[in-house]
N, CA, C and O of each residue as an XYZ file, in Angstrom:
740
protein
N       0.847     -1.171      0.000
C       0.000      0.000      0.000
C       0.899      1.242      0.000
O       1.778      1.335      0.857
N       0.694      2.347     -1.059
C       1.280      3.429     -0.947
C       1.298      4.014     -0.061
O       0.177      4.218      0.406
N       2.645      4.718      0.818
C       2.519      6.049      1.873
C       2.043      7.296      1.280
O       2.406      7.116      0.118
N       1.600      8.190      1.291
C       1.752      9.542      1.350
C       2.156     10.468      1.346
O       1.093     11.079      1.453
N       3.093     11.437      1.299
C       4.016     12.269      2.046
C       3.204     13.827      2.834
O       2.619     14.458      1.954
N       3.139     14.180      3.572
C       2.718     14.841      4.146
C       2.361     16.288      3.319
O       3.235     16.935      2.741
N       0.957     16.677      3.362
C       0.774     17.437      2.353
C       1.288     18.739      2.637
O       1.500     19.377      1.606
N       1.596     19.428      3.844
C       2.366     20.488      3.856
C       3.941     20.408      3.076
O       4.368     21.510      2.731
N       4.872     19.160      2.757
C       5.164     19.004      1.656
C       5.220     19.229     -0.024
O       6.148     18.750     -0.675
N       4.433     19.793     -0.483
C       3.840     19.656     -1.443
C       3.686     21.348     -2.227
O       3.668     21.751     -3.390
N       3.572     22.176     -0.488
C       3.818     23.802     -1.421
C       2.589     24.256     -1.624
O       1.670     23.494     -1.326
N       2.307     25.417     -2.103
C       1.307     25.806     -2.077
C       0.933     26.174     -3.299
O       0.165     27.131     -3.403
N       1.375     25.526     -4.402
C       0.877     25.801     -5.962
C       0.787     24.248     -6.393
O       1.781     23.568     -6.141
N      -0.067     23.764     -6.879
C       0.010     22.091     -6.943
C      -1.135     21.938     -7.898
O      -2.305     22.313     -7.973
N      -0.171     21.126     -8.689
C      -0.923     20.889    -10.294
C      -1.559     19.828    -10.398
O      -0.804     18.863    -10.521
N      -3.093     19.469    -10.403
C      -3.650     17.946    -10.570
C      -3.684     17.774    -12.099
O      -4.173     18.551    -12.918
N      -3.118     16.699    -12.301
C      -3.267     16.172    -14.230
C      -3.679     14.787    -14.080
O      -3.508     14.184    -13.020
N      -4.189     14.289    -15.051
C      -4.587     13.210    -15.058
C      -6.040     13.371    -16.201
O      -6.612     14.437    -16.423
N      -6.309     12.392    -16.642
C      -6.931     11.439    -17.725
C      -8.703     12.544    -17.227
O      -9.130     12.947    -16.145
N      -9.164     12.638    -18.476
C     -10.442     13.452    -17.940
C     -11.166     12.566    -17.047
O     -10.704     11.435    -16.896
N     -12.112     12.859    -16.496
C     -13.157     12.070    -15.386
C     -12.891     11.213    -14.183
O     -13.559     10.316    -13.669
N     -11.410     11.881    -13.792
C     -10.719     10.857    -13.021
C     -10.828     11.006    -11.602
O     -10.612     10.165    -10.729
N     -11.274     12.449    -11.477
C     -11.577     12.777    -10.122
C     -10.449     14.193     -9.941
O     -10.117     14.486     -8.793
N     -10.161     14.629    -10.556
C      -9.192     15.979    -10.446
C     -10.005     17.039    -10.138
O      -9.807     17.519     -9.022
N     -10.744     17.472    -10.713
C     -11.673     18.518    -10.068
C     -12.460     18.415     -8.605
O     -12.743     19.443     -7.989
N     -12.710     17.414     -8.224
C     -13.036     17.249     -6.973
C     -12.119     17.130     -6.347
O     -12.357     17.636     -5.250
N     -10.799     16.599     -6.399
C      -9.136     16.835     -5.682
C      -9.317     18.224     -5.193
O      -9.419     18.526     -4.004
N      -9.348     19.042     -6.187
C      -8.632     20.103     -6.556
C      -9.311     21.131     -5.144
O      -8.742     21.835     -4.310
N     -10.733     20.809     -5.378
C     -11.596     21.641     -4.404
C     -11.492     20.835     -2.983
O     -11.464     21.560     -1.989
N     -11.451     19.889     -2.838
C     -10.883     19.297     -1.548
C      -9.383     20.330     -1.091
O      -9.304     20.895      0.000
N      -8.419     20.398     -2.041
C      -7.351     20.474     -1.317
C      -7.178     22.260     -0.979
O      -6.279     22.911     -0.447
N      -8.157     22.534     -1.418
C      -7.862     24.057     -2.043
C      -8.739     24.522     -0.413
O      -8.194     25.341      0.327
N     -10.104     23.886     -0.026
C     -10.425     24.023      1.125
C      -9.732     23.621      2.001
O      -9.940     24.413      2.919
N      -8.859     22.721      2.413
C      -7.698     22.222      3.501
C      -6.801     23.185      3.294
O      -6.539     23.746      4.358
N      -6.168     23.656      2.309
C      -5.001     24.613      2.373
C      -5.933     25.988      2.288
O      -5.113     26.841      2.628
N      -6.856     26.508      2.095
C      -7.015     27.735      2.228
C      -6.301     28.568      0.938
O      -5.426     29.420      0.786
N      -7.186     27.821      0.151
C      -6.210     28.350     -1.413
C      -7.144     28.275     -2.208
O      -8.109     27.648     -1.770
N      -7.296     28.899     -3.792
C      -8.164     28.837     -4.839
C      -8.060     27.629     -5.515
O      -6.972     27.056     -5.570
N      -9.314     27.054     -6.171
C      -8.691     25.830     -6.526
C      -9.267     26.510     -8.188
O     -10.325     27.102     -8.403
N      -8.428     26.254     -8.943
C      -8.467     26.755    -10.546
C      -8.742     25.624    -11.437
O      -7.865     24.811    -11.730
N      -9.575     25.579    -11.738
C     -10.177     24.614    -13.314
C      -9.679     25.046    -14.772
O     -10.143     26.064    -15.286
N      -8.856     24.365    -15.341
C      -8.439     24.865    -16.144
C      -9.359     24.915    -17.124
O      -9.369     25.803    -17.976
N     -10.482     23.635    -17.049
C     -11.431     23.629    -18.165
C     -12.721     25.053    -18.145
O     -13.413     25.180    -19.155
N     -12.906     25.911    -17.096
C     -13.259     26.870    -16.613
C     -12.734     28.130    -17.106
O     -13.504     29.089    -17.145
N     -11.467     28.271    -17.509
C     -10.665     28.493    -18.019
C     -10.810     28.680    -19.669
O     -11.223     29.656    -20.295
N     -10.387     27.566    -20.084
C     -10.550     27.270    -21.153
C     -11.894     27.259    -22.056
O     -11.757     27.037    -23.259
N     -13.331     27.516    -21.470
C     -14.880     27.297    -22.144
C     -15.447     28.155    -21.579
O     -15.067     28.700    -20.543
N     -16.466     28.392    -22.213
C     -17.077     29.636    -21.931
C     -17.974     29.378    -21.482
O     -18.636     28.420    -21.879
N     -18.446     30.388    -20.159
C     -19.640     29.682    -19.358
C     -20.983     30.189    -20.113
O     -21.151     30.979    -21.042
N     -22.126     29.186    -19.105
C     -23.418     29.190    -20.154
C     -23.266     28.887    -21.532
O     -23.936     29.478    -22.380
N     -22.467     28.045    -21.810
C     -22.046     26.814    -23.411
C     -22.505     25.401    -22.341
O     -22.731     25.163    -21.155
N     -22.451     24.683    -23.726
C     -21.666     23.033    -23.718
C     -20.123     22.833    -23.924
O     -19.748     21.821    -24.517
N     -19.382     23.577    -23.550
C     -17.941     23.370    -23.408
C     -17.496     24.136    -24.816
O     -16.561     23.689    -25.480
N     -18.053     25.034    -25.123
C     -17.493     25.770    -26.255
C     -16.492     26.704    -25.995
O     -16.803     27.683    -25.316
N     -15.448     26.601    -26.368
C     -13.874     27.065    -26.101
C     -13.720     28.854    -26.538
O     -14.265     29.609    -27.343
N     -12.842     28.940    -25.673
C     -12.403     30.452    -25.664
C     -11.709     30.837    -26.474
O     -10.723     30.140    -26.233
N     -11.410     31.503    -27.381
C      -9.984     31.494    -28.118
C      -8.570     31.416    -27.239
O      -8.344     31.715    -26.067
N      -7.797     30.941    -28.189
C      -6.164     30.502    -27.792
C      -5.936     31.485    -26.702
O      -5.750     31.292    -25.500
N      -6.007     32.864    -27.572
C      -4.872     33.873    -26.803
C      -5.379     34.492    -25.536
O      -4.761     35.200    -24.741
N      -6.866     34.010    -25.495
C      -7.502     34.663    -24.301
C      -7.326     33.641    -22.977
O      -7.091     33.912    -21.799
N      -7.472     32.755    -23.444
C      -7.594     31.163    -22.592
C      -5.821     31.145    -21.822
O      -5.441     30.958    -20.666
N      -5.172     31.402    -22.959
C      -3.482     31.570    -22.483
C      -3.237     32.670    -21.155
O      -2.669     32.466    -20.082
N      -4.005     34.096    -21.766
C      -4.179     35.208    -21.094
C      -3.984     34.965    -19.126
O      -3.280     35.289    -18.169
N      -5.415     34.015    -19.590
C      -6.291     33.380    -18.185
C      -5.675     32.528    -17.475
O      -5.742     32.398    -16.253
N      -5.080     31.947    -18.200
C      -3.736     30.798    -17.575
C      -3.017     31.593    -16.936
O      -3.545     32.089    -15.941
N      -1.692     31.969    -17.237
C      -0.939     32.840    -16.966
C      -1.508     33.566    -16.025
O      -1.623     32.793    -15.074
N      -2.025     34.820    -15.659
C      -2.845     35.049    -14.647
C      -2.583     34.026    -13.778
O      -1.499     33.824    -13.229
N      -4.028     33.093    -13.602
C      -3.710     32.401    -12.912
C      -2.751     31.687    -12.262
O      -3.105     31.065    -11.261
N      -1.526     31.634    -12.638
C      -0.051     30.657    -12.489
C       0.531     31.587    -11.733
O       1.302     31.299    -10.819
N       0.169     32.927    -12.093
C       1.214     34.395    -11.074
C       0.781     34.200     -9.782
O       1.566     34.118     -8.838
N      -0.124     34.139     -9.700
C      -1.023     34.122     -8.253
C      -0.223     33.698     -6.772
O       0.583     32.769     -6.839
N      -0.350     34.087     -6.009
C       0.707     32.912     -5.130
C       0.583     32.261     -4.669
O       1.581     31.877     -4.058
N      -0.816     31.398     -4.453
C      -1.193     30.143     -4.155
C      -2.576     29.880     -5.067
O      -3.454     30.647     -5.462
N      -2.354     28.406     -5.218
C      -3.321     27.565     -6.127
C      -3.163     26.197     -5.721
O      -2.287     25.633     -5.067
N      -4.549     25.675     -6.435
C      -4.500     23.796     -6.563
C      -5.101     23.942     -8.467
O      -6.247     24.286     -8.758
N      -4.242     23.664     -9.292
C      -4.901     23.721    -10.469
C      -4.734     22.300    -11.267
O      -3.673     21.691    -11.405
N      -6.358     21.806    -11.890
C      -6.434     21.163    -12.269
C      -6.714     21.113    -14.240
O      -7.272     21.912    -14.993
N      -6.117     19.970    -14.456
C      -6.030     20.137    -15.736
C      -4.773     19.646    -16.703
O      -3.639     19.420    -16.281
N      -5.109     19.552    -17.793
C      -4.387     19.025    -18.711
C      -3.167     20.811    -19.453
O      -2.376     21.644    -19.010
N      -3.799     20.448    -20.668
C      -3.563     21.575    -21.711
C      -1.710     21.570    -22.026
O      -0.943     22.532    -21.986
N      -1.493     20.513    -22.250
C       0.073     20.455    -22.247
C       0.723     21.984    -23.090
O       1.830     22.371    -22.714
N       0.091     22.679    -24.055
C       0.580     23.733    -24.489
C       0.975     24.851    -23.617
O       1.818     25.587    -24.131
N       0.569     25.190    -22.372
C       0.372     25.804    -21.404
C       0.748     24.838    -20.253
O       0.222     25.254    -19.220
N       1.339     23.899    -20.076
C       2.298     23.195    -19.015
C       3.434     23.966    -18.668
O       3.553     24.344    -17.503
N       4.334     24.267    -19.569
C       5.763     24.619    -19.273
C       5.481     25.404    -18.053
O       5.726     25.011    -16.913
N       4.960     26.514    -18.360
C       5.081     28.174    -17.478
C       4.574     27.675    -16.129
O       5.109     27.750    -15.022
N       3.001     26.965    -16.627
C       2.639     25.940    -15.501
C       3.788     25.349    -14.235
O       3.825     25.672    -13.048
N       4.480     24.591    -14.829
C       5.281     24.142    -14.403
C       6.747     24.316    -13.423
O       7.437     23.724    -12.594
N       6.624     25.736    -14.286
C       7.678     26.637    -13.683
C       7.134     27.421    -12.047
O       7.912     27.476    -11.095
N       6.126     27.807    -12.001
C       5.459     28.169    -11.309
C       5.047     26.914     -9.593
O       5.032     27.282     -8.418
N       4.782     25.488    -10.147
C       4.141     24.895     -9.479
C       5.272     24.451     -8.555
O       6.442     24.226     -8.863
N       4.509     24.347     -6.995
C       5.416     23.462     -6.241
C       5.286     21.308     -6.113
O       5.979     20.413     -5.630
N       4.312     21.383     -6.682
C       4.601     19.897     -6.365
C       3.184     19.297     -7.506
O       2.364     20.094     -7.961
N       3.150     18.077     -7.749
C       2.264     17.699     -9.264
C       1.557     16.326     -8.186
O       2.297     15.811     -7.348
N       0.399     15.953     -8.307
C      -0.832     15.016     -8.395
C      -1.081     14.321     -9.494
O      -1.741     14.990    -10.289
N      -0.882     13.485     -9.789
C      -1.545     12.903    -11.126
C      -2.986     11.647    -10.537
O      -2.886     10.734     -9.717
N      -3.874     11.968    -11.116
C      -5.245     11.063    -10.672
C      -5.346     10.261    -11.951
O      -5.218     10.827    -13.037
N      -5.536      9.161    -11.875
C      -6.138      8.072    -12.542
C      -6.925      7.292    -12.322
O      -7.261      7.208    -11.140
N      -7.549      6.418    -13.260
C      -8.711      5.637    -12.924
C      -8.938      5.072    -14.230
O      -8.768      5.664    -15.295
N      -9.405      3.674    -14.049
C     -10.189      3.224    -15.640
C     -11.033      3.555    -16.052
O     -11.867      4.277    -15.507
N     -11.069      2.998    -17.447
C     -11.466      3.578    -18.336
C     -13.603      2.898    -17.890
O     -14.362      3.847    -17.695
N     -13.985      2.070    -17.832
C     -15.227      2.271    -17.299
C     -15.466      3.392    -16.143
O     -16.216      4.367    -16.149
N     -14.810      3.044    -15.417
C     -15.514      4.145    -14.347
C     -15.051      5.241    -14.945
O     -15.615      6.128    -14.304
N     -14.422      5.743    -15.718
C     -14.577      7.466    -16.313
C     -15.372      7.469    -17.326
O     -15.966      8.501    -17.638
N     -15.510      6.391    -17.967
C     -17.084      6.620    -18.615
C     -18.443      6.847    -17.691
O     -19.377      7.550    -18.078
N     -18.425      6.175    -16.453
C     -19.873      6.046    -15.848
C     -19.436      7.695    -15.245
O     -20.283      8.588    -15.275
N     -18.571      7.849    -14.917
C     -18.397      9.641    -14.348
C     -19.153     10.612    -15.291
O     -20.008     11.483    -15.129
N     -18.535     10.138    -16.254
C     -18.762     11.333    -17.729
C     -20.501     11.175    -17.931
O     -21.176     12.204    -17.961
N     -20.998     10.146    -18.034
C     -22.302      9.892    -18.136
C     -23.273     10.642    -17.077
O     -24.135     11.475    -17.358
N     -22.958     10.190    -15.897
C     -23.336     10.589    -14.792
C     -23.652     11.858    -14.740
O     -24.811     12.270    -14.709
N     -22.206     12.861    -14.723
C     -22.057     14.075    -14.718
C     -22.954     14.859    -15.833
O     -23.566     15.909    -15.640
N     -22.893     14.125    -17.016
C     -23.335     14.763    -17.878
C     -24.966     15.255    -18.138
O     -25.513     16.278    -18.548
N     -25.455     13.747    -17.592
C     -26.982     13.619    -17.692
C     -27.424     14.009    -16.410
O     -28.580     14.425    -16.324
N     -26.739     13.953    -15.422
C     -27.606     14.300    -13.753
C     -26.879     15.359    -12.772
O     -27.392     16.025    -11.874
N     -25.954     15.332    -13.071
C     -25.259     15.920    -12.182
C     -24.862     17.887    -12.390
O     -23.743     18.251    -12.029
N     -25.515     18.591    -12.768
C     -25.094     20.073    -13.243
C     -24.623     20.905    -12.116
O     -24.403     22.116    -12.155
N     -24.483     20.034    -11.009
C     -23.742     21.433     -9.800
C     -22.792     20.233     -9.631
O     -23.140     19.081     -9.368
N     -20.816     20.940     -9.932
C     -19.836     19.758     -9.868
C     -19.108     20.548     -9.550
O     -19.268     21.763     -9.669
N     -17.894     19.810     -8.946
C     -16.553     20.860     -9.379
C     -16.576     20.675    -10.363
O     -16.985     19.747    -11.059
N     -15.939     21.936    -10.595
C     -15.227     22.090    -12.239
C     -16.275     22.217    -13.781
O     -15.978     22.335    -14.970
N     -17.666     22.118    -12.999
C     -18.477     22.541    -13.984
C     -17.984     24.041    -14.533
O     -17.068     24.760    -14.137
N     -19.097     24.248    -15.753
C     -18.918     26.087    -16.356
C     -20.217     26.077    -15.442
O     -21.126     25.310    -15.124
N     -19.756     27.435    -15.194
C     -21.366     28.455    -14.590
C     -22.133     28.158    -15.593
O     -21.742     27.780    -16.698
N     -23.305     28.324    -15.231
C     -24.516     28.032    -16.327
C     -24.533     27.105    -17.359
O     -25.298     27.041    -18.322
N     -23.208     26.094    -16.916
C     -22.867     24.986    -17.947
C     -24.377     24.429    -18.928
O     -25.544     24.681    -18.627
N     -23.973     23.758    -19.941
C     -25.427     23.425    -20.327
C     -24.872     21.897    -20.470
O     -25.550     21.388    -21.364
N     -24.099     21.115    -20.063
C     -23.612     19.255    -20.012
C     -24.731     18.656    -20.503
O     -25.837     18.459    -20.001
N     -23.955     18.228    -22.269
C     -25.116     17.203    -22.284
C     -23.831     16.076    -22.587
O     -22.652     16.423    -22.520
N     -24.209     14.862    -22.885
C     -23.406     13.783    -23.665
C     -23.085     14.229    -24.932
O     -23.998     14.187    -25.756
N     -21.796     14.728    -25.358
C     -21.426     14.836    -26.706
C     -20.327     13.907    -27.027
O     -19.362     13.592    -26.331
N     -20.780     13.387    -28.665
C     -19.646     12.400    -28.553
C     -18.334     12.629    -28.775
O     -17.526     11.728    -28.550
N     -17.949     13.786    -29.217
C     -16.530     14.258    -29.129
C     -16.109     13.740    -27.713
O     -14.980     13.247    -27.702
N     -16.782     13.744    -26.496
C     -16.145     13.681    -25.411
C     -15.814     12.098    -25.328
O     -14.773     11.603    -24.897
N     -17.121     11.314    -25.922
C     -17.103      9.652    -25.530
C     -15.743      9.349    -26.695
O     -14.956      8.426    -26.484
N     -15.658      9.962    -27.515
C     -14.546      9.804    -28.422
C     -12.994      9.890    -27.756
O     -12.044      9.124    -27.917
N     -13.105     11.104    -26.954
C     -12.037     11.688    -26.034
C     -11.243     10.671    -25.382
O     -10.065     10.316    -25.402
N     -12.693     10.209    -24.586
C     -12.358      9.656    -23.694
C     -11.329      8.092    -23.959
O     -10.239      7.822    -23.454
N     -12.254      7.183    -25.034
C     -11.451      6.062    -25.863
C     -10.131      6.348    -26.121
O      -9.236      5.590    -25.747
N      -9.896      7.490    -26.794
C      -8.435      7.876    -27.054
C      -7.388      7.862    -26.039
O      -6.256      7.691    -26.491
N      -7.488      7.995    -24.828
C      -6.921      8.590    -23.751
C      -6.774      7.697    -22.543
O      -6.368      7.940    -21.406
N      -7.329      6.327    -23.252
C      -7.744      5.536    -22.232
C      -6.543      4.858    -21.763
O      -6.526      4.412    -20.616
N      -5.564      4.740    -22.514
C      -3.724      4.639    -21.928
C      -3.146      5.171    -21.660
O      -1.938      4.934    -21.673
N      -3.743      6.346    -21.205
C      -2.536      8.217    -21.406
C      -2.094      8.170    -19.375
O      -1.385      9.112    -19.020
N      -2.432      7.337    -18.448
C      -1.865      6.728    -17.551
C      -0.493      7.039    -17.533
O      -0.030      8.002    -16.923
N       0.191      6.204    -18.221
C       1.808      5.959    -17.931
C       2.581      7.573    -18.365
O       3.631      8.039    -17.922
N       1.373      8.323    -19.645
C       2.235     10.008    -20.016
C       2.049     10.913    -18.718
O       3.015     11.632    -18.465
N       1.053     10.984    -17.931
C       0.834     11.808    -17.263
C       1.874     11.532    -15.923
O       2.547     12.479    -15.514
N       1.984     10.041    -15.187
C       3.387      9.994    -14.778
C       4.883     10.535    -15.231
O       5.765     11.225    -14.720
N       4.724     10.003    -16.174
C       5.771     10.328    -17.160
C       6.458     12.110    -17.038
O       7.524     12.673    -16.788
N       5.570     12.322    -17.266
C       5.341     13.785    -17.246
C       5.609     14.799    -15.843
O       6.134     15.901    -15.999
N       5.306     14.443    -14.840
C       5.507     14.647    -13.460
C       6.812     14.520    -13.607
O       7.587     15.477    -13.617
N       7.263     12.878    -13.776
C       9.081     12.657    -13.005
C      10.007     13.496    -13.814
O      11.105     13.851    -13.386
N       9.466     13.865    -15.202
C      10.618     14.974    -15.698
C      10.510     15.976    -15.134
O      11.656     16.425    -15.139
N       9.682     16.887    -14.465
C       9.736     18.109    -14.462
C      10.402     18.241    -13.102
O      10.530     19.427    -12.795
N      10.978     17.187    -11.974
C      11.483     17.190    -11.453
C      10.699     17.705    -10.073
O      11.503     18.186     -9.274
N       9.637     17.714     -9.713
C       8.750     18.874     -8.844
C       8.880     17.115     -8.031
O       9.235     16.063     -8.563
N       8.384     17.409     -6.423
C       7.676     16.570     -5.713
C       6.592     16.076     -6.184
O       5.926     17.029     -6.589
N       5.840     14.744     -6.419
C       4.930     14.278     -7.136
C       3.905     13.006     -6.369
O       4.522     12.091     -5.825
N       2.914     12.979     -6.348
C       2.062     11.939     -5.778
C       1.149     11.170     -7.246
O       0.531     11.744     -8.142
N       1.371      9.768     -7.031
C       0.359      9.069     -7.589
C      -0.643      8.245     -7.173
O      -0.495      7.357     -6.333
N      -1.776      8.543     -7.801
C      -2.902      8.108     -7.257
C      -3.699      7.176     -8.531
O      -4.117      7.878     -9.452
N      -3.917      5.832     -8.650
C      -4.424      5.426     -9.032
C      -6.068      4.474     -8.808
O      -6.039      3.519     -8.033
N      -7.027      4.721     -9.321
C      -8.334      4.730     -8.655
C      -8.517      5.193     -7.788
O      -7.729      5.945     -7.214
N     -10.245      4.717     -7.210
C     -10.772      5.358     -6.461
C     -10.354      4.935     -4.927
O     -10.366      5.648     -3.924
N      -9.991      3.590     -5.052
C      -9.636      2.933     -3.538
C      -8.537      3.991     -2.937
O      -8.664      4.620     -1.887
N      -7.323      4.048     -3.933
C      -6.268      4.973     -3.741
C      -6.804      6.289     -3.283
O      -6.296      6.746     -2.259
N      -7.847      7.044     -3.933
C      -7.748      8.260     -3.805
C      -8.705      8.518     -2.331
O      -8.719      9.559     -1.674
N      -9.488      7.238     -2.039
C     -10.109      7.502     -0.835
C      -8.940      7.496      0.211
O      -8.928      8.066      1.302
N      -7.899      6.679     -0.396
C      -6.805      6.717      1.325
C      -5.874      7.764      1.649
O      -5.266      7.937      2.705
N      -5.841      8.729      0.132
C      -5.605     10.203     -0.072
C      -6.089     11.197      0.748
O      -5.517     12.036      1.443
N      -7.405     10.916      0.511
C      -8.554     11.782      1.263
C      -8.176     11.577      3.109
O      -7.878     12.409      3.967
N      -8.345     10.212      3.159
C      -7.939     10.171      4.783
C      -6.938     10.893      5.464
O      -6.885     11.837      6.253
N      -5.741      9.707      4.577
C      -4.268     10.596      4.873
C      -3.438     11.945      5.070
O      -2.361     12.173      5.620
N      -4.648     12.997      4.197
C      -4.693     14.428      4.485
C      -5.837     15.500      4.895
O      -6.190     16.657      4.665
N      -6.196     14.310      5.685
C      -7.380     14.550      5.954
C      -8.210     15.664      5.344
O      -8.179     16.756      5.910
N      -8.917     15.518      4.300
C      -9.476     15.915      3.162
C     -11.030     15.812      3.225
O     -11.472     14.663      3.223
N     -11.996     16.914      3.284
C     -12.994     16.727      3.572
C     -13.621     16.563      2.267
O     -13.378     17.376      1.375
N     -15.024     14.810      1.937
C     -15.407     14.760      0.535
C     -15.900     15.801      0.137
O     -16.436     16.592      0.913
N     -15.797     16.036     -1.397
C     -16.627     17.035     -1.977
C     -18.405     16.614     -2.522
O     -18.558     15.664     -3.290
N     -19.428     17.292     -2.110
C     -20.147     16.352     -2.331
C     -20.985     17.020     -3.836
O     -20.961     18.201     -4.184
N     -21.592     16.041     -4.447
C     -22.001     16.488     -5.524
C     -22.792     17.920     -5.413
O     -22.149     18.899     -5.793
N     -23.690     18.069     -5.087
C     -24.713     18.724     -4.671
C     -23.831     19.847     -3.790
O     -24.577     20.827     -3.781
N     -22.749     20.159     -3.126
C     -22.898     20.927     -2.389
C     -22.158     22.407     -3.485
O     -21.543     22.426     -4.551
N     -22.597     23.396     -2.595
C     -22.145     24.992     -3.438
C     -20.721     24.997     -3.643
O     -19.849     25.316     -2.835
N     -20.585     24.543     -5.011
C     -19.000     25.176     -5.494
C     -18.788     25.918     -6.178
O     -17.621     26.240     -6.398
């Protein structure tokens, strides 16, 4: 069974990546309430609220990044490898969340059809099932070993978490209060 390392460890800028539907956005707002920090969605970020995930342009979305990365404390979740580096430069320590590929389908489903108050939703999101996403998701369904991968180069302190069993002993271990679907985020 994996140890932990003590999350005051970890710094106060901390990047969750990992595979969409894996549980990063609910990390993110867990840790962001324990540390007393903003927790930043990159996909929030990146789409424009009151859409179905319809995207911002490049240079504005970059804009918003950046911003965000100056800040002096964060928990930011998200991919967007184009916008990693600076990311990176900035962050004190990296999370990577994983999980299989069924249960991030039943997430994505879930979320999509029932669930409209989430972390990491858009304000006024409009979530329906699009298949670009069920497409997404197939593609990505090995991207596991890059997102490690990815952590041990950049040289930062790093935690891995694979499934949900893992991420519940996460939750304990730093003592992490759940995020619950339904509650105001």
């Amino acid at each position: 069974m994996q140890t932990f390392p003590p999350l005051e460890n970890l710094g106060r800028r901390i990047v969750i990546m990992g595979p969409t539907n894996s549980g990063k956005s609910t990390l993110a707002v867990a840790l962001g309430k324990k540390l007393d920090i903003p927790a930043v969605h990159l996909d929030q970020l990146r789409h424009l609220p009151h859409t179905n995930w319809e995207q911002r342009p490049d240079a504005e979305f970059a804009a918003l990044h950046d911003e965000a990365i100056m800040t002096p404390a964060w928990v930011m979740d998200g991919g967007y490898s184009k916008l990693a580096p600076q990311r990176f430069e900035r962050a004190t320590a990296i999370v990577v969340v994983t999980d299989n590929l069924v249960t991030r389908y039943r997430r994505y489903f879930r979320r999509s059809l029932f669930q409209k108050v989430r972390a990491g939703a858009l304000d006024g999101g409009q979530d329906g099932v699009r298949w670009e996403m069920v497409s997404w998701l197939w593609k990505t369904r090995n991207s596991a070993r890059k997102y490690r991968d990815v952590a041990r180069r950049t040289g930062l302190p790093h935690v891995f978490v694979n499934g949900g069993r893992e991420l519940n002993r996460l939750y304990a271990a730093w003592n992490l209060e759940p995020v619950h679907r339904t509650a105001n985020l």
